[in-house]
BAKEZA-490543 format. One line per 5 residues: their letters; for each residue y, x, z of C-alpha. Coordinates in steps of 0.001 Angstrom, whole numbers, always signed. Each point is the difference from the previous one (the first is absolute). Example, Ala and Ser with C-alpha at 12.3 -4.5 7.8 and 13.67 -1.06 7.14 Angstrom:
<atoms>
AS> -4500:+12300:+7800; +3440:+1370:-660
</atoms>
This chain:
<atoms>
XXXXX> +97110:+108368:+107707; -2920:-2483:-1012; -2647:-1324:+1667; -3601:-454:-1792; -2301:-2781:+1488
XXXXX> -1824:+2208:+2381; +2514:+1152:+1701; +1881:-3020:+219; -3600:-1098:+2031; -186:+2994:+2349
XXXXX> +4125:-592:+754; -1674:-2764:+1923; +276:+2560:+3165; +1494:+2878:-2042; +1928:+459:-3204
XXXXX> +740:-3888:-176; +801:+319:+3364; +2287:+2768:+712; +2042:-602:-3794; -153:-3424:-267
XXXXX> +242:-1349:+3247; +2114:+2320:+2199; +2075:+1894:-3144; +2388:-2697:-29; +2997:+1799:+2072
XXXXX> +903:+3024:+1196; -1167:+1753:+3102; +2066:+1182:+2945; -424:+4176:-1341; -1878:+2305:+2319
XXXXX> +1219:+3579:+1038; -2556:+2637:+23; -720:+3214:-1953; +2183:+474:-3429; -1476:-1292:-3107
XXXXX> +1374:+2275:-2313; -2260:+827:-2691; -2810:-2746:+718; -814:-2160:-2731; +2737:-3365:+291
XXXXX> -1576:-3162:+766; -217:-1295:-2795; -2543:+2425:-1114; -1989:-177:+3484; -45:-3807:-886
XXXXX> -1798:+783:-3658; -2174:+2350:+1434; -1045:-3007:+2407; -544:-2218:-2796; -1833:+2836:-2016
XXXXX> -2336:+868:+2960; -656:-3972:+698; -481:-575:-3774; -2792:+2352:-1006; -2075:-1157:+2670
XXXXX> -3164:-2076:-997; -299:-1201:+3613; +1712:-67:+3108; -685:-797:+3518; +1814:+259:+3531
XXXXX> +1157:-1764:+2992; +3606:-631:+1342; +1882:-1397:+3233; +2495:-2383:-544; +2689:-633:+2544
XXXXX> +2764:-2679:-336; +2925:-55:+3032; +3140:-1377:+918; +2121:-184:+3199; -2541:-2627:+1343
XXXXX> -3452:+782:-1499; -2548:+2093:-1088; -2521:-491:-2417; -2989:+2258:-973; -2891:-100:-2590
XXXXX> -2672:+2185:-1284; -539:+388:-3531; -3130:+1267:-2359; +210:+324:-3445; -1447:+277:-3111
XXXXX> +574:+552:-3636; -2107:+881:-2967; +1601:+334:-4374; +1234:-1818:-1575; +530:-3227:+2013
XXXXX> -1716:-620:+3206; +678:+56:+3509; -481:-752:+3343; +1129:+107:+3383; -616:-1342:+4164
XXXXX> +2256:-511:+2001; -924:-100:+4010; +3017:-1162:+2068; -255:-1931:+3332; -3701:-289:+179
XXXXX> -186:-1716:-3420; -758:+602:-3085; +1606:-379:-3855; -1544:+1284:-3446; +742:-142:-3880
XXXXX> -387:+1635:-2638; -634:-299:-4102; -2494:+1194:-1770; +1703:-127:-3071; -829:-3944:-1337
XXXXX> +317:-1766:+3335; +2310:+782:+3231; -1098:-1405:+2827; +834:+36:+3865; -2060:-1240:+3366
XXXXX> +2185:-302:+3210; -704:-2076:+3170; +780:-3027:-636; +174:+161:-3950; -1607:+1470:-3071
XXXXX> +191:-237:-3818; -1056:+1836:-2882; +1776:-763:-3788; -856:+1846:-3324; +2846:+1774:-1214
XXXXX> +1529:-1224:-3097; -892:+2286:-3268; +2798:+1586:-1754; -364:-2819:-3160; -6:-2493:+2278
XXXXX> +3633:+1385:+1861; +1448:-33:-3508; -1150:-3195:-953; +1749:-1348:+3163; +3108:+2245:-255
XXXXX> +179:-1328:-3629; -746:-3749:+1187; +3128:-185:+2205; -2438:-2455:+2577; -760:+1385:+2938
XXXXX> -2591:-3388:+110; -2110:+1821:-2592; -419:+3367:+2287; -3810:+178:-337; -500:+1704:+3317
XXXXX> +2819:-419:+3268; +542:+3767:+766; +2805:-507:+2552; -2529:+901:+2890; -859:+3282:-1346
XXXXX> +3423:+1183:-1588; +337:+2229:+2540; -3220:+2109:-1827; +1113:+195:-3375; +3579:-210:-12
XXXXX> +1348:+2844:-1017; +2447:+2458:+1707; +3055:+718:-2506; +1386:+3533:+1334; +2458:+497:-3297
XXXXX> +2767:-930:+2167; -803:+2199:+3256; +1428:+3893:+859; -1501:+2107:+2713; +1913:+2822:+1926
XXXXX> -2314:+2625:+1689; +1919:+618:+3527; -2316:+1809:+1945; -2918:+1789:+563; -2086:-677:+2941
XXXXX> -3761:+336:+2266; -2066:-3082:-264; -3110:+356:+2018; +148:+3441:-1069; +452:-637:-3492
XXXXX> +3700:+860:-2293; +1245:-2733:-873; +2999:-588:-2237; +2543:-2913:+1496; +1262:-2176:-2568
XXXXX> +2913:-2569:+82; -661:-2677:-2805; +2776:-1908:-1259; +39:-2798:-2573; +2818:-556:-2534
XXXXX> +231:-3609:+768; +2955:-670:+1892; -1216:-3250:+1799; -3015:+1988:+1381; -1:+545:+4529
XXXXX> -2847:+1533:+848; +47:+4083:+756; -3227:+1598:+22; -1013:+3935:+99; -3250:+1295:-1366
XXXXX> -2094:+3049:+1404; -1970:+1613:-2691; -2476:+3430:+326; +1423:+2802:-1422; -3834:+1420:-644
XXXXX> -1154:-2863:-2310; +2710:-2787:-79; -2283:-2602:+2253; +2629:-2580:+1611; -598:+495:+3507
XXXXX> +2828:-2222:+1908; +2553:-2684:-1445; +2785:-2327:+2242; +2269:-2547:-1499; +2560:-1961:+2206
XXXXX> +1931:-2948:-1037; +2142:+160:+2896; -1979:-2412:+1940; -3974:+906:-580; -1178:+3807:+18
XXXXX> -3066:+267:-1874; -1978:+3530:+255; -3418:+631:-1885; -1701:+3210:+1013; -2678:+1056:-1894
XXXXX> -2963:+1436:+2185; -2406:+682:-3196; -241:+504:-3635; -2623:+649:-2398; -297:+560:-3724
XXXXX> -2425:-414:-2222; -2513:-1023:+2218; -3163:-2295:-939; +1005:-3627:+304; -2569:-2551:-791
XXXXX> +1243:-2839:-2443; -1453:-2699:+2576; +2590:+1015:+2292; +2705:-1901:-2038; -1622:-3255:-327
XXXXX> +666:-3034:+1902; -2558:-233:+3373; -2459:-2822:-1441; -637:-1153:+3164; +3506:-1186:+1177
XXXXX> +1665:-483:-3602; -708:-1929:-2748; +1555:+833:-3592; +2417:-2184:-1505; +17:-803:-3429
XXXXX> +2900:-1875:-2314; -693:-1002:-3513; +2645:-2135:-1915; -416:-2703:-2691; +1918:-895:-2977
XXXXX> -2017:-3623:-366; -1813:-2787:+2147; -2996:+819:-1956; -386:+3737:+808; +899:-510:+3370
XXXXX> -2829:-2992:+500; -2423:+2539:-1274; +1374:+2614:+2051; -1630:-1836:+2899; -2891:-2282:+882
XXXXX> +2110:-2623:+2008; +814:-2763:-1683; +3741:+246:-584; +2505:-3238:+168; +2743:-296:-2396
XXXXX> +3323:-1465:-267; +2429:-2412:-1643; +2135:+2627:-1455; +307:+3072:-2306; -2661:+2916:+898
XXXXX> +1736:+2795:+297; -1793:+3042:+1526; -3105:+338:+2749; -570:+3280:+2626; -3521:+146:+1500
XXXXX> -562:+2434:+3718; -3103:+507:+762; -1053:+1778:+3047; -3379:-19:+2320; +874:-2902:+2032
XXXXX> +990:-2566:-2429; +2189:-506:-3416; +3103:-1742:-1013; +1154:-952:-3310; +3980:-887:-521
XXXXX> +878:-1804:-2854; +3561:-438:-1112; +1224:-2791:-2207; +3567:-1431:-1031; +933:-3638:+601
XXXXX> +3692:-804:-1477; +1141:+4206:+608; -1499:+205:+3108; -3054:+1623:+914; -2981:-1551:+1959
XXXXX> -2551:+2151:+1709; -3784:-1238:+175; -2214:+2201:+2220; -3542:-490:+776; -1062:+3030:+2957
XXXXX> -3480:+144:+1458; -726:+2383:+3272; +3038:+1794:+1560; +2062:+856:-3523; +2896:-2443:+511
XXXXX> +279:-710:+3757; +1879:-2811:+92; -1344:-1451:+3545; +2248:+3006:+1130; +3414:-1947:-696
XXXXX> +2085:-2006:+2450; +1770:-2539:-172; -2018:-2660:-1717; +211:-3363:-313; -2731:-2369:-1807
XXXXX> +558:-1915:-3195; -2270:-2441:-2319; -795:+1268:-3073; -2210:-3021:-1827; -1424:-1238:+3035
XXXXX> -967:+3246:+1191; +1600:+1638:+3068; +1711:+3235:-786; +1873:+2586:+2211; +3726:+1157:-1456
XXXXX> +2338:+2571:+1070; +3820:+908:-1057; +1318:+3116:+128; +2863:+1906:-1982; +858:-2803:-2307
XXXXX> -3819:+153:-961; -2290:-2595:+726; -4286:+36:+142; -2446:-2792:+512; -3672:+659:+563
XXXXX> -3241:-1194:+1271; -3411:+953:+408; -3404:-1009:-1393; -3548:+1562:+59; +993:+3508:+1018
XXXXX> +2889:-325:-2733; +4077:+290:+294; +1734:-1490:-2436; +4032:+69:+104; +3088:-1242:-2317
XXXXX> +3154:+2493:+762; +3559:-1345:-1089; +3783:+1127:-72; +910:-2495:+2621; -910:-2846:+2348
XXXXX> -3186:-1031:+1614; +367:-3001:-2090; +350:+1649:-3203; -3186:+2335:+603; -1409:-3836:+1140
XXXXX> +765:-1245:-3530; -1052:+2615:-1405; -3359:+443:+1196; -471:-3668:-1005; -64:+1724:-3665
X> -3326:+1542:+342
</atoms>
């Protein structure tokens, strides 16, 4: 069974969740009415997909409880999803409150204490990196919003109808989902109306954690505006990350006059955002690589590090900091960052930054 883009996005509650994130065991099997001559479960599963897939929008809320022996956890959910490739969702739990979503070219999120908002990379520019073999030259970081656009590979999952059941006053089939892989642990069942192949209830258990979504509403096809998928101006500012095969381009690339180095240019990223800009310049000294980076505004906090110590760097007083055999020396002037990162010591990064 495959997956096309827009339903991988509405598996963020449904399809991706039930298959991809509780069919990854087996299911203690329920007793209830024979099943003879029902469709198996790996048809009920397809017709899922099917009914999911030809939607042009979709729209519902869920409840989301998580318990062990000790606790309970419960959220609220509201989504949203619209062809071919954005979505969005709440999420209400403990009197705060978490969204994200994509609409299509930038994923973004806004939480209490924390927000961002990336553009997604373009399919040429996730071959060009695949075929680079750098993960330096990624032209956009999206390991925050994976979790949208990953997809859900369900070639390797079998479903076994077990029962059929009431839901609310609904039929609903009762699946068991079981993955091939041997190393998977978690059991999950799936509840899925007989009448139109909605998912209406999912658990998993990984022998510790019981997780249980239950769907409370669905809608197809409604009208969903497009502003609904964009990032809230107002608490989240865009990030943007061009790369730069030359000192030149990358000078131009930016009004700030850039500093250079003693040592063999090499390659230059620029993030912008709202609040300020930072441009990262790698070069190579002797096979090892020196970064330069020059950050205005909030873009490279470095203020947030502990652990410093101060150095001299040509008379000037400079803060450092050492961690994980990597090394950074930086100091501030007019409004301006600018930092020399290392493989190793304070006193290497020291050196180094004596190079600009």
């Amino acid at each position: 069974m495959s997956f096309t883009p827009f339903s991988r996005r509405l598996g963020v509650l449904a399809v991706l969740l039930a298959v991809g994130l509780l069919a990854a065991g087996a299911a203690t099997g329920l007793p209830g009415m024979a099943v003879d001559d029902q469709p198996s479960g790996d048809e009920i599963l397809d017709r899922v997909e099917t009914r999911y897939d030809s939607a042009d929008t979709l729209s519902g809320t869920a409840t989301v409880t998580v318990e062990n022996e000790t606790a309970t956890s419960t959220a609220t959910v509201a989504y949203a999803a619209k062809q071919p490739d954005k979505v969005a969702y709440t999420v209400e739990k403990d009197g705060e409150s978490y969204e994200a979503g994509s609409n299509g070219s930038v994923a973004w999120a806004v939480g209490e204490n924390r927000s961002y908002a990336r553009e997604i990379p373009t399919e040429a520019e996730l071959e060009a990196y695949e075929a680079s073999g750098n993960p330096d030259r990624l032209p956009s970081d999206d390991s925050q919003y994976g979790a949208l656009t990953d997809p859900v590979s369900a070639s390797n999952v079998t479903a076994t109808l077990v029962d059929i059941t009431d839901i609310g006053g609904e039929s609903a089939y009762v699946i068991d989902v079981e993955s091939t892989d041997e190393a998977a642990t978690v059991t999950g069942t799936l509840w899925i109306a007989t009448e139109d192949s909605r998912l209406l209830r999912a658990t998993a258990t990984d022998g510790t954690n019981e997780t249980t979504v239950r769907v409370t509403e669905t809608q197809f096809n409604v009208s969903i505006h497009d502003s609904t998928f964009d990032p809230p101006a107002d608490r989240v500012s865009v990030t943007t990350t061009d790369a730069y095969d030359t000192f030149d381009a990358v000078q131009s690339a930016t009004d700030r006059s850039l500093p250079t180095y003693d040592g063999a240019f090499t390659e230059a990223t620029v993030i912008s955002r709202a609040d300020g800009q930072a441009v990262i310049q790698q070069y190579t000294v002797d096979d090892d690589t020196v970064s330069v980076i020059t950050a205005s505004g909030a873009s490279i906090p470095f203020d947030q590090l502990d652990g410093e110590t101060t150095v001299t760097v040509d008379e000037r007083s400079a803060t450092a900091v050492e961690r994980d055999d990597r090394a950074v020396v930086f100091w501030t002037d007019d409004g301006v960052t600018t930092a020399v990162a290392v493989e190793g010591t304070i006193a290497d990064a020291t050196a180094a930054a004596a190079g600009l």
